[in-house]
C-alpha positions as CSV (number, residue, x, y, z in Angstrom):
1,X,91.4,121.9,166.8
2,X,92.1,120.6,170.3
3,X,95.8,119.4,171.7
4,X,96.5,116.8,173.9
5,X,99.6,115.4,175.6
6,X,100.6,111.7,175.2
7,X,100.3,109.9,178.6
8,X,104.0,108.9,179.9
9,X,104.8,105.3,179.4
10,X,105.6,103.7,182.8
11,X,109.0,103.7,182.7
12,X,109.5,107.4,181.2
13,X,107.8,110.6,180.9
14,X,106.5,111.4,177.3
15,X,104.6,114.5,175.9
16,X,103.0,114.4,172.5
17,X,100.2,116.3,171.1
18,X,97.1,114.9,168.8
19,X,93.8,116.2,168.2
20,X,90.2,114.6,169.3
21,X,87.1,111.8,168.8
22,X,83.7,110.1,168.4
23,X,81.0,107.1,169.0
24,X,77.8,105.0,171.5
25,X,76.1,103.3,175.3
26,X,76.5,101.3,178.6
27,X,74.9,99.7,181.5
28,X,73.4,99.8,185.3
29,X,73.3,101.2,188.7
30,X,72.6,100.6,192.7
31,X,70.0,100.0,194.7
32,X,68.3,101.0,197.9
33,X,69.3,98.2,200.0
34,X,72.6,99.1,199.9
35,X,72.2,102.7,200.3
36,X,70.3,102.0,203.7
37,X,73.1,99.4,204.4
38,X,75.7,102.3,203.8
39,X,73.7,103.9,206.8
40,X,74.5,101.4,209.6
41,X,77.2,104.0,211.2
42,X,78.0,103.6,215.0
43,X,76.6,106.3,217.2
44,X,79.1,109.4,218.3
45,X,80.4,109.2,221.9
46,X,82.0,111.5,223.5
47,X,85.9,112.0,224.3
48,X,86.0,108.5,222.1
49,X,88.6,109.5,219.4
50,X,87.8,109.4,215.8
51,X,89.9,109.9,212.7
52,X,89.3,111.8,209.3
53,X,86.4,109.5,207.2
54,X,85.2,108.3,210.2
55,X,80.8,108.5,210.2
56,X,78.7,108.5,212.9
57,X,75.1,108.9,213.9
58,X,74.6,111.8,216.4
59,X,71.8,111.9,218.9
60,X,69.5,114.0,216.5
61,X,69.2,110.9,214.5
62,X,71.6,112.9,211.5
63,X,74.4,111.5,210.5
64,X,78.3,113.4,210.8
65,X,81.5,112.5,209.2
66,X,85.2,113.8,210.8
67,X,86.8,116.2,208.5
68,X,89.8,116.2,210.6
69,X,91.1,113.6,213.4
70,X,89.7,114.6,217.2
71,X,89.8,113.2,220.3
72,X,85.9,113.3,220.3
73,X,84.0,116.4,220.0
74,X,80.7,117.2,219.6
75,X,79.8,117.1,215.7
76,X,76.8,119.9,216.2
77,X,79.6,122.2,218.1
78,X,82.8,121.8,216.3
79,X,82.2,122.3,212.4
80,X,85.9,122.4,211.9
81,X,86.1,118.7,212.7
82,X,82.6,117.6,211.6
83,X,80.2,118.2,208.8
84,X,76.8,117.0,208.1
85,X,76.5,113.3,206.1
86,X,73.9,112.6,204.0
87,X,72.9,109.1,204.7
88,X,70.5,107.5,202.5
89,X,68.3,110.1,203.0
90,X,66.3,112.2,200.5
91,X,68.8,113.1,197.3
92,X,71.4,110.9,198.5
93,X,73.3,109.6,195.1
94,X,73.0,105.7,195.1
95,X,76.6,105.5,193.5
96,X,78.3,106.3,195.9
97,X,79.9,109.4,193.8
98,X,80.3,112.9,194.8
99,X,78.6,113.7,191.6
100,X,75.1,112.9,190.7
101,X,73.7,112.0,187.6
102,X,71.6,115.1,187.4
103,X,74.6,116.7,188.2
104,X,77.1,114.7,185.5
105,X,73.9,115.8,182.9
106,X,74.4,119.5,184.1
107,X,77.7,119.3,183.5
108,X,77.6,117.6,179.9
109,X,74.6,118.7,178.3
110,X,75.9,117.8,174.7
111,X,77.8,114.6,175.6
112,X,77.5,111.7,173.2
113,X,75.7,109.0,174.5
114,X,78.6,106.8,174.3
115,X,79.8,108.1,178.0
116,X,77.4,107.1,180.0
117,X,76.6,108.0,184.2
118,X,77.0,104.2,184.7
119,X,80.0,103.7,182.7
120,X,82.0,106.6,184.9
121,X,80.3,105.0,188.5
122,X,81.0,101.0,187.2
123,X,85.1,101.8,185.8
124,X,85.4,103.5,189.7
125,X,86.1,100.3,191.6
126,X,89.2,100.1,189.7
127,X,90.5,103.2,191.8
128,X,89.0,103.3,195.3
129,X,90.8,106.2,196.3
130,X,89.5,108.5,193.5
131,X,87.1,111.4,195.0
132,X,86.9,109.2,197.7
133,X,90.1,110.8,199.5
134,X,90.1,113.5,202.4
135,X,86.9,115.8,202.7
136,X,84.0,116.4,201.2
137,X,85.3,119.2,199.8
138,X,88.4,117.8,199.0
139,X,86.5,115.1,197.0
140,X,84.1,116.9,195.1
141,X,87.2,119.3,194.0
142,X,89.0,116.3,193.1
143,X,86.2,115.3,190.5
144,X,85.2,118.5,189.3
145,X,88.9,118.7,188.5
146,X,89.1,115.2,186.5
147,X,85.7,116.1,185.0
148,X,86.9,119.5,184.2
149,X,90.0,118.2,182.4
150,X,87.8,115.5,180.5
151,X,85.6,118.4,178.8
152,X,88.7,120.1,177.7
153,X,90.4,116.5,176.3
154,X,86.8,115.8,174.3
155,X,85.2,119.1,173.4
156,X,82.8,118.5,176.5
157,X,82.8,114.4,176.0
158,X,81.4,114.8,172.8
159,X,84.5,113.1,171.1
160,X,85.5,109.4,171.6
161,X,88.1,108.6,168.8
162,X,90.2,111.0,167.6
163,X,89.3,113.0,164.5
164,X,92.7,113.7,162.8
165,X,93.3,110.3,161.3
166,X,96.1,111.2,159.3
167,X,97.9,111.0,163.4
168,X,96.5,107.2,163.7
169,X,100.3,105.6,162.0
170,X,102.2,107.7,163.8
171,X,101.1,106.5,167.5
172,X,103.0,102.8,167.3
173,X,107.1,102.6,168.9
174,X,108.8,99.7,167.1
175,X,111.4,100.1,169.9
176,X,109.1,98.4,172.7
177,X,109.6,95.0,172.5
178,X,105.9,93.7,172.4
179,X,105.2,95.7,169.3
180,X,102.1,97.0,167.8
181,X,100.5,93.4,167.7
182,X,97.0,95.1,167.0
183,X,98.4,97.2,163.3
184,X,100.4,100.3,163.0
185,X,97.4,102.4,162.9
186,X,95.6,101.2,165.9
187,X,96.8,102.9,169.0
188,X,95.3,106.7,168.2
189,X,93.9,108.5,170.9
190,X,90.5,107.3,172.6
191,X,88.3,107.4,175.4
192,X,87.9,110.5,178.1
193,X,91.8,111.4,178.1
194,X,92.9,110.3,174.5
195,X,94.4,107.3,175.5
196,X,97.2,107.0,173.1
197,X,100.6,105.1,171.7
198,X,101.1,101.1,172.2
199,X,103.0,101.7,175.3
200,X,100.0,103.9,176.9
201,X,97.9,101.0,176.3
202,X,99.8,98.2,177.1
203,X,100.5,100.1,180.3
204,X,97.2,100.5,181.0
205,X,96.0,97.8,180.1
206,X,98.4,95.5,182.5
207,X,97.2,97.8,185.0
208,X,93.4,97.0,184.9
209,X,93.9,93.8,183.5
210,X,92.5,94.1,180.2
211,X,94.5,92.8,176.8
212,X,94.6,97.0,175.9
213,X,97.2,96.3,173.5
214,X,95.9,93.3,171.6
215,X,92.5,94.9,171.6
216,X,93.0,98.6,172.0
217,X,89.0,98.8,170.2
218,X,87.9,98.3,173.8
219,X,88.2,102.1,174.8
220,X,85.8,103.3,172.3
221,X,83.3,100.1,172.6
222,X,82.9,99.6,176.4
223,X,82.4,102.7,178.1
224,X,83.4,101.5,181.6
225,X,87.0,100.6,179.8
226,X,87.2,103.7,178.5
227,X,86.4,105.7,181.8
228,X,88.8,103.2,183.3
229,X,91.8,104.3,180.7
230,X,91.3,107.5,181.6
231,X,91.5,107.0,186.1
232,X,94.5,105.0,185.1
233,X,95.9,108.1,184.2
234,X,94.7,110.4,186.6
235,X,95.7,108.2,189.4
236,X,98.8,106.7,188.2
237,X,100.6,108.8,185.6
238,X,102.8,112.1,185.9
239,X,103.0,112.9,182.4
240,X,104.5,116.2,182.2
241,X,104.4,117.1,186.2
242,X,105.9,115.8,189.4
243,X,103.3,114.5,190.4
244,X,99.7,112.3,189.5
245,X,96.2,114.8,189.5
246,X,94.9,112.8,192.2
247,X,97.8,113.1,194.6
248,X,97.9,117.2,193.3
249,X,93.9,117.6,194.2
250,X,94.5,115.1,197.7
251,X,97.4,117.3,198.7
252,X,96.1,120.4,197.5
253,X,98.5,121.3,195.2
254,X,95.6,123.1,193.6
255,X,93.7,122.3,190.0
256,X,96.9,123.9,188.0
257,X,98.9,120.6,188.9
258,X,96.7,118.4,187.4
259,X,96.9,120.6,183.8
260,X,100.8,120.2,184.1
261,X,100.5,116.4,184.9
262,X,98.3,116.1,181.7
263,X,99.6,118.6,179.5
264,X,101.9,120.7,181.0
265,X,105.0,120.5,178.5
266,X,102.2,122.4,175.8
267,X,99.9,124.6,178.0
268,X,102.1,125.8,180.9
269,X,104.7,128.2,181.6
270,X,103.0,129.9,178.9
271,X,103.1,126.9,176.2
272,X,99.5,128.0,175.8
273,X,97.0,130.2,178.3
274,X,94.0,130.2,176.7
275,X,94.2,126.6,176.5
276,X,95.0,126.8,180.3
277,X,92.0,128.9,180.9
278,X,89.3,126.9,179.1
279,X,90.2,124.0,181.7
280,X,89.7,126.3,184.7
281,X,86.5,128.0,183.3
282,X,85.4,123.9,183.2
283,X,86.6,123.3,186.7
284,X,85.0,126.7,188.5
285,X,82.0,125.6,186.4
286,X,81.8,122.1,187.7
287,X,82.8,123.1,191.4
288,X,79.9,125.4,191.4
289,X,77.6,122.7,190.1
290,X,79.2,120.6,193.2
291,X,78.3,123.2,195.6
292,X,81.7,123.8,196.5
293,X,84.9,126.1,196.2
294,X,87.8,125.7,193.5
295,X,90.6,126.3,196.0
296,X,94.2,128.1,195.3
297,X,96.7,127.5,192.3
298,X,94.2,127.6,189.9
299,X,96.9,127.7,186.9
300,X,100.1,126.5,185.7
């Protein structure tokens, strides 16, 4: 059986464990006007200063994006402050994601069709920020990391609802003062991080402005809801740490941040290393598949 935390109500920090889930499809994706759109970037000058994130088209035609702030070097000369931008060119992912489809596939070659490519890419305009921060590096780390703790929170996103039902009563507090308005037994864990407890989804649900707590059946229905519950917590939520997994990968704080923030007050400190390691055998997996490096403190 699997273990999970409880994500923190807003207010306080709260750390539960549950088991897993189960369930079906979703909808579209980009285009190539926008992709070529995407790819009207100024062209470099020299000595002009740029900042990190900044793109520009270099006088081979390529396109460059500054790693680090600089008062205007030469992209082709200083690596350290440029690297190369793919810009609508062959292979470039229409999304906008760091991770492909073919790449998502790779990583999730047993998933259930509920958790669809388009699901993940449509729930990301709810947080901007996600993988979207810093490097490239830094990005694709960011979502190997939140893909990475996904697989271990759903048996590789094969599970959508969670399988012990005996646990399904247990996950309403009378104390809150909105209640359990949807039943008792209606708040068990769901969706790519076990979204779980009335508070969780009233939380969440405020947050994304979705009625989560009237209708908490919306995170195993709609798959772009469901991904959503799950950046809500990646991008907002402490849980067990001191600080959110997105602000852990952005600052690199390292991948073992991210595992205390979800589950930290069962799998760290030695709550529970093989647990521990099955997340960072995902995330060296899924870096690899990213073409990029997992970075230090690894664990918890």
């Amino acid at each position: 059986m699997w273990r999970r935390r409880v994500l923190a109500p807003l207010a306080a920090t709260a750390a539960v464990c549950a088991s897993l889930l189960v369930m079906p499809m979703a909808s579209a994706s980009a285009a190539g006007t926008t992709a070529q759109a995407a790819c009207n970037y100024p062209n470099w000058v020299a000595g002009k200063p740029y900042v990190t994130g900044d793109i520009v088209r270099y006088t081979d035609g390529k396109y460059y994006r500054a790693e680090h702030d600089n008062p205007g070097y030469d992209p082709v000369i200083s690596t350290w402050y440029w690297e190369p931008y793919n810009c609508g060119g062959e292979g470039q992912n229409p999304s906008g994601f760091v991770v492909s489809e073919a790449q998502f596939n790779q990583m999730f070659p047993n998933r259930n069709s509920f958790y669809t490519y388009q699901g993940l890419t449509a729930a990301l305009s709810a947080y901007p920020g996600f993988a979207n921060t810093g490097s490239d590096t830094v990005k694709k780390q960011e979502a190997a990391a939140f893909l990475a703790n996904v697989n271990h929170e759903t048996g590789g996103l094969v599970h959508i609802v969670e399988q012990n039902t005996s646990n399904y009563p247990h996950y309403c507090d009378w104390n809150q003062p909105y209640g359990c308005p949807a039943g008792q037994a209606a708040y068990y864990g769901r969706g790519p991080i076990q979204l779980s407890w009335n508070f969780n989804y009233k939380a969440a649900g405020d947050a994304l402005g979705i009625d989560l707590l009237g209708n908490p059946w919306l995170v195993e229905r709609d798959a772009a809801v469901s991904w959503k519950t799950a950046l809500w917590f990646w991008n907002t939520q402490r849980g067990a740490g001191s600080m959110t997994p997105h602000d852990a990968m952005v600052n690199q704080r390292g991948f073992g941040e991210t595992i205390r923030a979800i589950n930290g007050s069962l799998e760290c400190n030695g709550g529970n290393p093989g647990q521990v390691q099955s997340r960072i055998d995902a995330y060296q997996r899924f870096v690899q598949i990213l073409g990029t490096t997992p970075g230090s403190n690894l664990s918890c």
